[in-house]
C-alpha positions in Angstrom: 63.6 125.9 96.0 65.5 128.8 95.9 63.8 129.7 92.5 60.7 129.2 93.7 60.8 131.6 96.8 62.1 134.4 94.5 58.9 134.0 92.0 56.8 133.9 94.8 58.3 136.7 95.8 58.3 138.5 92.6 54.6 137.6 92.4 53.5 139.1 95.8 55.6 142.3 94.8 53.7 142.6 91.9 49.9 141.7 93.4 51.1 144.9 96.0 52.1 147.3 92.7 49.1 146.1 91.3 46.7 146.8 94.3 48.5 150.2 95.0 47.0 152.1 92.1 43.4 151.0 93.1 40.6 152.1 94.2 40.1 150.4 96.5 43.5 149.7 98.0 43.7 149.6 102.2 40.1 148.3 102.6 40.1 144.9 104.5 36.9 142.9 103.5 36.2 139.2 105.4 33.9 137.3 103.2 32.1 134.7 104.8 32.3 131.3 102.1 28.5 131.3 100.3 27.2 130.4 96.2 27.1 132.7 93.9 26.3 136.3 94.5 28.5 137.1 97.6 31.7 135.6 96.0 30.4 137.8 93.1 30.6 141.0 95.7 33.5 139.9 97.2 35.1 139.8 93.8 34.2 143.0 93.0 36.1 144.8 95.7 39.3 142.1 95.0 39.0 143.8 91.4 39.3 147.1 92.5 41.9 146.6 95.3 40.3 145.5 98.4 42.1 142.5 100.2 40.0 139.7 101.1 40.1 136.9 103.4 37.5 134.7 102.5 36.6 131.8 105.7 35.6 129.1 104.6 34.3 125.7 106.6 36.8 122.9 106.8 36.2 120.0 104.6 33.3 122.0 102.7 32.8 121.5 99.3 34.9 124.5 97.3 32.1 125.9 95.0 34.0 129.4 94.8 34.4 130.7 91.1 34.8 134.2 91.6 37.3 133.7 94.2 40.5 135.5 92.2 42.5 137.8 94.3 41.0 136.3 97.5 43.1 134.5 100.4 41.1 131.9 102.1 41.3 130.8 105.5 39.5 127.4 106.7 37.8 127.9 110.2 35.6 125.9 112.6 33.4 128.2 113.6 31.1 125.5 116.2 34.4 125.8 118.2 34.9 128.7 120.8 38.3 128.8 119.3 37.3 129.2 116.0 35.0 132.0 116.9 37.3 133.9 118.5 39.4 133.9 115.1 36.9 135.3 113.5 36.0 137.8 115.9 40.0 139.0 115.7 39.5 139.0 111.7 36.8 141.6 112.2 37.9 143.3 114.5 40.4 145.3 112.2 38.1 144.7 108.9 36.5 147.3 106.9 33.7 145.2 105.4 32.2 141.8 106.3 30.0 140.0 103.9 27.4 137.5 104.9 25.1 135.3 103.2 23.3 133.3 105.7 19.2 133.7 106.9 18.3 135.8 109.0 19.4 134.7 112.7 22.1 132.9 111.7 24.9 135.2 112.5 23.2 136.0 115.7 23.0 132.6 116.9 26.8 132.6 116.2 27.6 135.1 118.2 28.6 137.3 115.5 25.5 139.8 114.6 26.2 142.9 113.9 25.1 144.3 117.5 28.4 142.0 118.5 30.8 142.9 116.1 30.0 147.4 115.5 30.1 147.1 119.4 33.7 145.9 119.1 34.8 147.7 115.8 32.2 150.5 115.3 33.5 151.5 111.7 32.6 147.8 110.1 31.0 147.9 107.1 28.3 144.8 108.2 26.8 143.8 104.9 24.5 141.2 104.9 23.6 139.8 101.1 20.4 137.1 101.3 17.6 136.1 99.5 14.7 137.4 100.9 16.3 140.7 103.9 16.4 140.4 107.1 12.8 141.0 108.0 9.8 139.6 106.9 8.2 136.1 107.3 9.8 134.7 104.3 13.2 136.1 105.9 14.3 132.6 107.1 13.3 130.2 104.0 15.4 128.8 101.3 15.4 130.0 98.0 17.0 130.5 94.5 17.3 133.3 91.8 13.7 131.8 90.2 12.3 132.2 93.9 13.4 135.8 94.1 12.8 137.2 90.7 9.1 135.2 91.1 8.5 137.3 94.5 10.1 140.3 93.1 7.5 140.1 90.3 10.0 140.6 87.5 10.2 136.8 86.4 6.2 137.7 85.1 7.6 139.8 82.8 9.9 137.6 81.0 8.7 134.9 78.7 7.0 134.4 74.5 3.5 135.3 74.1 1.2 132.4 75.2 3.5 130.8 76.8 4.6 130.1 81.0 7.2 133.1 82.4 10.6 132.0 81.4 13.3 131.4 83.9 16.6 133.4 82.6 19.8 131.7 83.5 20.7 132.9 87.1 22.0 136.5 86.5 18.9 138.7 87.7 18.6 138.0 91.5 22.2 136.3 92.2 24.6 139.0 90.4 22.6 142.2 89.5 20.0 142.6 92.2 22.8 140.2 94.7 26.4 140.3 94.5 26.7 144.0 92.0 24.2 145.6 94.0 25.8 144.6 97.4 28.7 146.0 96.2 27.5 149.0 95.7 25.8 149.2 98.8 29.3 149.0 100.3 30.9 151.3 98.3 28.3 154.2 99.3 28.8 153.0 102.8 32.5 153.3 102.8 32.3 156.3 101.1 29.5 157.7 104.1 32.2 156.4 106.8 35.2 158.8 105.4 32.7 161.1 106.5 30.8 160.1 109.4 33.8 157.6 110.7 30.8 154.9 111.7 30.3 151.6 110.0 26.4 151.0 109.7 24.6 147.6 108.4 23.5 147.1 104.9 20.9 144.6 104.3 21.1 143.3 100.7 17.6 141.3 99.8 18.0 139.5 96.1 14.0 140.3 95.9 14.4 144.1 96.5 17.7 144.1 94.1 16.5 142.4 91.6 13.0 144.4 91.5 14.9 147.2 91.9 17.3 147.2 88.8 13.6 146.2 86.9 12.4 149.3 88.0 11.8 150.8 84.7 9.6 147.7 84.0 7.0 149.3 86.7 7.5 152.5 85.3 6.7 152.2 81.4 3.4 150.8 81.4 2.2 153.6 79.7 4.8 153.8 76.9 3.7 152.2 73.7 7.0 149.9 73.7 5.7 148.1 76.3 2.4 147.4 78.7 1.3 144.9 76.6 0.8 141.6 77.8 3.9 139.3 78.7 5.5 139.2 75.0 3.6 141.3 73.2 5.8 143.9 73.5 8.7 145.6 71.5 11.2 144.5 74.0 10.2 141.1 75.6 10.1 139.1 71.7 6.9 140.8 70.7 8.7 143.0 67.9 9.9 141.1 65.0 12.8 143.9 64.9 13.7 143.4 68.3 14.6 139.4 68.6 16.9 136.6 67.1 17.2 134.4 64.4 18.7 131.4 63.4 21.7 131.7 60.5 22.3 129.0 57.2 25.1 127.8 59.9 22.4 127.1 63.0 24.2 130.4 64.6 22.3 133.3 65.3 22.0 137.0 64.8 20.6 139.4 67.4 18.6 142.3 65.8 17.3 145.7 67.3 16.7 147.9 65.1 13.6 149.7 67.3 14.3 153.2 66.2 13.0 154.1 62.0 16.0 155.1 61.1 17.8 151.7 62.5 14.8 149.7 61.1 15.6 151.4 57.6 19.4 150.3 57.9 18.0 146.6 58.8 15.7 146.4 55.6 18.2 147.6 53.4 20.5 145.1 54.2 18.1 142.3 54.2 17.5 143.4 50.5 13.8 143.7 51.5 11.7 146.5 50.3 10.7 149.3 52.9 7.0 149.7 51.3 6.3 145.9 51.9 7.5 145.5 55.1 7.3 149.0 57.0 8.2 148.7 60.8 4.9 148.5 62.5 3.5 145.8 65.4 0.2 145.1 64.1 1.5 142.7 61.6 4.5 141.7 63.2 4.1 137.9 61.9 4.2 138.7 58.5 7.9 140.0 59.8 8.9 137.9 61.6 8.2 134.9 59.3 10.2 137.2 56.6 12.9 137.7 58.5 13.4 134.1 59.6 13.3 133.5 55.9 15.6 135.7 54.9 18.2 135.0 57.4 18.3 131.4 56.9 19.7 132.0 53.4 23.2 133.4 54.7 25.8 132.4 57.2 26.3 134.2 60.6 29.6 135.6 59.2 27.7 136.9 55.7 25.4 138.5 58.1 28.0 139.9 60.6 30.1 140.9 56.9 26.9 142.9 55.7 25.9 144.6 58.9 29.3 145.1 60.2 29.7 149.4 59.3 25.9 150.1 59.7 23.7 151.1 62.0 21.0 148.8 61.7 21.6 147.4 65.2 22.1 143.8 64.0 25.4 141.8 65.9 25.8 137.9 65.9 25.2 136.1 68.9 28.4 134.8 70.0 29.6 131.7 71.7 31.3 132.7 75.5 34.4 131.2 73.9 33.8 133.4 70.9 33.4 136.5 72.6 36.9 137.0 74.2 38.5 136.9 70.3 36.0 139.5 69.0 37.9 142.2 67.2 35.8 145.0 69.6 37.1 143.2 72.8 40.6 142.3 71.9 40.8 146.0 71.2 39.3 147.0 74.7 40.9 143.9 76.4 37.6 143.2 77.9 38.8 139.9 78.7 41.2 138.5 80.7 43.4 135.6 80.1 42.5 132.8 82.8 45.2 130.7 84.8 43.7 127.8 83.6 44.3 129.1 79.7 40.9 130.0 79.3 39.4 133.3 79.6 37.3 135.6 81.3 35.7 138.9 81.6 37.9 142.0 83.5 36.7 144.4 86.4 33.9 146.8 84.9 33.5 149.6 84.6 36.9 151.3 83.5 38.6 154.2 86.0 40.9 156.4 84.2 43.3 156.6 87.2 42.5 153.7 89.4 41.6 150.9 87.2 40.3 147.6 88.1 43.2 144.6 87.6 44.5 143.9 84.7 45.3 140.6 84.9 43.5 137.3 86.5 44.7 136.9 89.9 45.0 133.3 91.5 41.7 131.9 92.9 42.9 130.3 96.5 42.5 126.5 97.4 39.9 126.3 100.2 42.0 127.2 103.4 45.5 127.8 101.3 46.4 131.0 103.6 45.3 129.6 107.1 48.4 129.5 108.4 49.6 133.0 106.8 46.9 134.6 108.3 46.8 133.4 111.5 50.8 134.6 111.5 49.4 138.1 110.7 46.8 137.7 113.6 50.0 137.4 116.3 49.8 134.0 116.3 52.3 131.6 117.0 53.5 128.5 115.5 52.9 126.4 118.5 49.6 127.9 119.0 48.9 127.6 115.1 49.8 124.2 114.7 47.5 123.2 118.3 44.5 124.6 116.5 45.6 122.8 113.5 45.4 119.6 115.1 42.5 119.8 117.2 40.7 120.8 114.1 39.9 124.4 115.1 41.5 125.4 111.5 42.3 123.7 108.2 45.5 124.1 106.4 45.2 123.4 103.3 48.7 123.1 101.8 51.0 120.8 104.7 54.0 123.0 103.6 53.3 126.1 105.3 56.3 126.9 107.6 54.9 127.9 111.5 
């Protein structure tokens, strides 16, 4: 037992080292339990130093898995009691994130009129599908429902064919969770100067059509305004696509620029005068270049192309990627607790980095007791809301 309290030990010493040198060290954050993207944001500022205290619903399913470096604490929040714990927990937060409708937070009593009243330098962000306003502010959706209303998911999809519904990375992490994240940052950053919180509303709709931008922009540019792909970078261009390997892997090519596209033929061991880079007969290429790759391996192709520029990389497996020699060198990946990996805190800071290892993702209400210590609460008190179902402790050997 002994042992174990001085590891423990060891390991919260270190976690404090760790979160020391970052950028983000000192900011408080109270994530309110949601899917994907605002575990995504609140992993983001657990990367970069922040501590949070995620609260999650007793008894709820635990779909958290972006949850390393995060304490969790299990709260009713239907009880009076339960709400008053939350209001403590924000009243000496930097940041609370939210990912309920519109009105939900209100109806709980904790809007953010409530809460900046109380602690005016709260950070309130509020990360939902569709904002705040609006009369699609209250419904249900999903990343294909916000990237549809965004207009981006018209873009994406093979000539002729319905718009193609990527996996869910568009709305839920780029235009959800990163740009939430952002939004706080430039927030926090605005309060070291103003000394008042404000609210951020994050809509998945406006994020995600937002980091398409460049989409609305370039319908003038010969690479793309075509219809949905005909273009050079939606599939049209037979130099900007995949294609399957002798193995039934894949290589990615995009070799757009002349002088890439020159660097591709030439290792293909196809003539430049027979097939010159051009759109206007891009079947002719692309049935060639299906062709030709089929003759050779992934690894003869990744062999060939591996010192040249001709912009042509294999498509690797997720349990590939981590052993790449390019991403052992940049330890781009970190080693999971479960043995497994997965992808470190981007991008790189020269002096405050992100962490450097993988943090332990908490059991759903694991710290409830720990917190509620550091609230001022006492063990009889603790262990009354414990049994009247106010909180959930998940592990019975916390010591009141």
């Amino acid at each position: 037992m002994g042992n174990a309290n001085v590891l423990k030990s060891n390991q919260s010493y270190c976690i404090s080292v760790i979160y020391f040198k970052m950028a983000l060290r000192g900011v408080k954050v109270i994530e309110f339990a949601g899917l994907a993207p605002v575990p995504f944001c609140g992993m983001i500022l657990s990367d970069f130093g922040a501590k949070v205290i995620r609260i999650d619903r007793p008894h709820a399913f635990d779909l958290d898995r972006q949850g390393r470096g995060k304490r969790s604490i299990a709260i009713d929040m239907k009880k009076k009691e339960g709400l008053r714990i939350v209001k403590q927990l924000c009243a000496d937060a930097d940041v609370l994130i939210e990912p309920f409708r519109a009105g939900v937070m209100e109806k709980l009593g904790l809007g953010p009129k409530t809460l900046l009243s109380e602690n005016p330098r709260l950070v309130y962000a509020r990360l939902t599908g569709y904002g705040q306003n609006g009369p699609m502010s209250t419904r249900a959706g999903h990343d294909i429902n916000y990237i549809a209303t965004s207009g981006v998911l018209s873009y994406l999809g093979r000539k002729g064919e319905k718009p193609h519904a990527p996996v869910n990375l568009l709305a839920d992490f780029a235009g959800g969770g990163m740009t939430c994240a952002l939004g706080i940052v430039m927030a926090l950053y605005e309060r070291s100067q103003s000394g008042q919180g404000q609210v951020i509303d994050s809509s998945m709709v406006e994020g995600s059509a937002y980091v398409a931008n460049w989409l609305w922009k370039s319908h003038k540019l010969d690479i793309w305004g075509k219809p949905r792909g005909e273009n050079a970078l939606d599939g049209g261009a037979p130099f900007y696509d995949t294609y399957e390997t002798a193995d039934k892997k894949y290589m990615a090519v995009g070799s757009l620029e002349p002088q890439f596209y020159v660097k591709l033929i030439q290792g293909l061991g196809l003539n430049l005068d027979e097939y010159p880079q051009n759109m206007t007969d891009s079947n002719k290429l692309k049935q060639k270049f299906t062709e030709v790759f089929a003759s050779k391996t992934r690894d003869e192709w990744t062999e060939i192309f591996k010192d040249t520029d001709a912009c042509c990389t294999p498509v690797l497996e997720p349990g590939e990627a981590p052993l790449h020699p390019h991403n052992v060198t940049n330890k781009s990946f970190l080693q999971s607790t479960d043995g497994g990996f997965e992808p470190g805190p981007a991008p790189r800071l020269s002096r405050t980095p992100g962490v450097d290892r993988v943090l332990e993702a908490p059991r759903l209400g694991q710290h409830t007791v720990e917190i509620l210590k550091e609230l001022g609460f006492s063990g009889e008190t603790i262990q009354k809301h414990i049994d009247s179902e106010v909180v959930l402790q998940r592990q019975n050997t916390a010591k009141l």
